[in-house]
C-alpha positions, -999 to +999 in steps of 0.1 A: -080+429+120-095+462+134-096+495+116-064+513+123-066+543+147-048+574+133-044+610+142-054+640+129-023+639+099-032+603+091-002+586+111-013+553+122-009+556+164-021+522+172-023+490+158-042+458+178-040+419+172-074+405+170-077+374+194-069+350+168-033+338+165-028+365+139+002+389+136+001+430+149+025+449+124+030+486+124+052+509+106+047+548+117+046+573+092+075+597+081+083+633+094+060+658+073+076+690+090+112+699+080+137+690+105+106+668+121+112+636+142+099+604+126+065+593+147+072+566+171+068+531+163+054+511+194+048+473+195+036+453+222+026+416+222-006+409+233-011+395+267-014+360+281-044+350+301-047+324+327-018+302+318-018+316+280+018+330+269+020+368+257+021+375+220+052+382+202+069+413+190+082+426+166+100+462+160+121+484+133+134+517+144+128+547+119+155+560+097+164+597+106+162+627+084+194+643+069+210+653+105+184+632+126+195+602+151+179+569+131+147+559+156+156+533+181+145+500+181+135+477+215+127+447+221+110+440+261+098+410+273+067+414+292+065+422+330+054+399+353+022+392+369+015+417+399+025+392+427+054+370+417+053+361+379+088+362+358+090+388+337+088+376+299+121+367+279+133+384+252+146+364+223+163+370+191+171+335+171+186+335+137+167+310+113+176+278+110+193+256+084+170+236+061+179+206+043+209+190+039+240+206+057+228+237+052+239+262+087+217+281+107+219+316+103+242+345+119+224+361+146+243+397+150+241+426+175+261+449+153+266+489+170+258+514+139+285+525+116+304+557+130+304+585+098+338+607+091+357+610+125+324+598+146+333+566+165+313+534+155+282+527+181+283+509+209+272+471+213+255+462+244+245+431+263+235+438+299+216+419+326+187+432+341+187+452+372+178+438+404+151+447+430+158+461+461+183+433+474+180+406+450+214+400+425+217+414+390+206+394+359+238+376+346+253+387+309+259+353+289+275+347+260+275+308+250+283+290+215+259+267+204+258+233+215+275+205+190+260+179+167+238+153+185+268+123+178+299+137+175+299+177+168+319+202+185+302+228+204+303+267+193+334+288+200+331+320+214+349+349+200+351+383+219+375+404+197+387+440+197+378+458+164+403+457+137+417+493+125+424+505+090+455+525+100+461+525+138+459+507+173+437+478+171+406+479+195+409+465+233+389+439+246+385+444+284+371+420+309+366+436+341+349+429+374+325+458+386+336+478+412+316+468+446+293+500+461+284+509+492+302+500+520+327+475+527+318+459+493+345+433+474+344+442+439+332+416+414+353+385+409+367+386+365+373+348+360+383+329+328+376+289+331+387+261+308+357+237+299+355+207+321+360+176+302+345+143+303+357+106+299+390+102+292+389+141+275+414+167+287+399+197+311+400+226+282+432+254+285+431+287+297+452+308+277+462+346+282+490+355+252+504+382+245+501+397+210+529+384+182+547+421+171+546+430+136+568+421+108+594+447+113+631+450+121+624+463+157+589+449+169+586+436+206+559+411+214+531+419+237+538+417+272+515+400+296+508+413+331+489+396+364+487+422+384+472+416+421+451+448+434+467+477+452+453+484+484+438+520+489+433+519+526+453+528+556+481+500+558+462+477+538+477+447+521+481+446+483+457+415+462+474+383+463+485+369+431+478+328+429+489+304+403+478+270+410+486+238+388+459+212+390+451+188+414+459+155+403+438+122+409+445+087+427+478+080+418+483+111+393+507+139+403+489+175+404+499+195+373+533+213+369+540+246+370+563+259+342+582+291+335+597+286+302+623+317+302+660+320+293+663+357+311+640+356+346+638+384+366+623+391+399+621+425+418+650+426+444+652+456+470+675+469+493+685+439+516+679+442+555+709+449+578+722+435+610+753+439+630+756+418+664+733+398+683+695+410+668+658+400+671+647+402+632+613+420+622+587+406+600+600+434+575+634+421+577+628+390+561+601+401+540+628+414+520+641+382+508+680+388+515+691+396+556+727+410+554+748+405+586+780+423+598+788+411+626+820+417+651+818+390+671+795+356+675+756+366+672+725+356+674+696+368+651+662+353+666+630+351+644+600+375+651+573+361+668+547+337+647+527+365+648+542+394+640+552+374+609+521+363+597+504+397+604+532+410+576+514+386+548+480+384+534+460+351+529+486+335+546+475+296+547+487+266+563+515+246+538+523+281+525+560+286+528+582+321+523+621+319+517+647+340+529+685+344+527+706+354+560+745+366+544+770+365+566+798+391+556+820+393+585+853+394+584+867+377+612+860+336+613+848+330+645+821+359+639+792+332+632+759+338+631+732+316+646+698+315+636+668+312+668+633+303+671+611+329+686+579+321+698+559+302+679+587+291+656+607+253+653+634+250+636+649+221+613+686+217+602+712+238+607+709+273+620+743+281+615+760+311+592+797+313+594+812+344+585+827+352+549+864+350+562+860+312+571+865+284+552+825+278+553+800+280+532+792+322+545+757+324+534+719+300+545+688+296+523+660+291+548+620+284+540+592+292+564+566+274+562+532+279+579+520+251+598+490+264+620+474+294+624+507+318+636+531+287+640+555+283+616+584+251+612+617+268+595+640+245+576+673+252+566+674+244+525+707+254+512 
């Protein structure tokens, strides 16, 4: 190894590898000045040639002096070559297990404890920026693969921090916001594991917290919400829940709601009187109230004007609305028509509340081509 270079106070400034596969190790000297900042440490692997790979290295950030911020430790893989070379990776591996069953080692990125009142540090993992157009580096986080026969892979854990005497901590996965303009923001997605054989697909669970022991503690709710829309007339985020498709001759996966008290937001119902072409809007609202004082007619909006009312809007989707009839006299029916683009299928017939008929209809729309819709009668 060569001599070390120092300055003028004896701190060692530079430390270089020799050729041979040795190790570079450097610790700086300490603050001599009160108040002084610790010398910084630098270590840089030494570089590849031809087809050699770049030395490793190695690096401990300082501690600080009585009211001094500890020296920061960093660990960079080497750039790339000038024309197109990946930049180097950087690594850090816990040892391994030796012998026996022994396990491999934790390997921790741990933010520094917080002092008094000071919040703890943060702990980072973050892709690497991208050039000019090219995509962000992608943030993983993946548990170690299984046993070469029958071992189960590595769990991964993301979980809040635990208080002593207060809220616990939140664990957020969000999506960046898109910039510039007309950008989507980024898609937050949370996948069961794929499974192989005869093995069951893994589940995807969102659940609520359990409440606490006491007389009065509520579980923790859980919310879906689809995104508001911030623009001029712009439609809110859709809000999907799809079972699986199913196989051959498997069905597709059920979907559930195992609750003795559902609710559902109801507005104000729309209103009609006599003979009426319905908006969009009007059955949008789920419940069509009619008064009439005589025989009418309410005719459907046009395919669409009633598609334009609903975002994402795909063929085999269906909406479901309820026409009331609460007229008095029994000959004031009300009778349901296509408008353009619509077909209808059972009866379109409503008799009023003082017949001897049933005085309300159930109807579904369903969407069977791009602004065409077929409307059965279902109850």
């Amino acid at each position: 190894m060569p001599t070390p270079l120092t300055d003028s106070s004896g701190n060692f400034t530079e430390v270089v590898a020799t050729a041979t596969a040795g190790t570079a190790t450097l610790s700086a000297a300490a603050a001599l000045a009160i108040n002084g900042a610790g010398n910084a440490t630098s270590i840089t692997g030494g570089a590849g040639d031809g087809s050699g790979a770049g030395g490793a290295a190695s690096a401990t950030g300082g501690a600080g002096g009585a009211t001094g911020t500890g020296g920061a430790a960093s660990v960079t893989g080497g750039a790339g070559g000038a024309t197109s070379g990946v930049g180097g990776a950087a690594t850090v591996t816990a040892g391994a297990g030796t012998a026996g069953n022994s396990a491999g080692a934790v390997a921790g990125l741990v933010g520094g404890a917080g002092q008094g009142s000071a919040a703890g540090g943060v702990s980072r993992v973050i892709g690497g920026a991208a050039g000019a157009t090219g995509t962000g580096g992608a943030a993983q986080l993946t548990g170690g693969v299984g046993g070469a026969t029958s071992g189960t892979g590595g769990a991964v854990n993301i979980t809040g921090g635990s208080a002593t005497d207060g809220v616990g901590g939140a664990v957020v996965i969000a999506g960046a916001a898109g910039v510039g303009t007309n950008r989507a923001g980024g898609l937050a997605s949370c996948t069961g594991g794929a499974g192989v054989g005869t093995g069951a697909g893994g589940a995807a669970s969102l659940v609520a917290g359990a409440s606490g022991a006491g007389a009065t503690g509520n579980g923790g709710a859980v919310s879906v919400t689809g995104g508001a829309a911030a623009s001029t007339n712009g439609q809110g985020g859709a809000i999907t829940i799809t079972p699986g498709a199913g196989t051959g001759t498997g069905f597709g996966g059920a979907l559930r709601l195992n609750s003795t008290s559902l609710h559902v937001t109801q507005g104000a119902p729309a209103t009609a009187t006599d003979t009426a072409t319905l908006t969009a809007a009007n059955l949008k609202t789920g419940i069509i109230v009619g008064t009439p004082t005589a025989a009418a007619t309410f005719t459907l909006p046009t395919g669409t004007l009633f598609e334009a009312e609903f975002s994402s809007f795909a063929t085999d989707d269906a909406f479901d609305f309820s026409i009331v009839n609460v007229a008095t006299g029994a000959t004031f029916i009300i009778t349901v028509a296509a408008g353009a683009g619509w077909t209808l299928s059972g009866s379109a017939r409503v008799d009023a509340n003082a017949g001897t008929a049933q005085a309300q209809g159930r109807f579904r729309a369903r969407r069977t081509a791009a602004n065409t819709f077929t409307l059965y009668r279902i109850a």
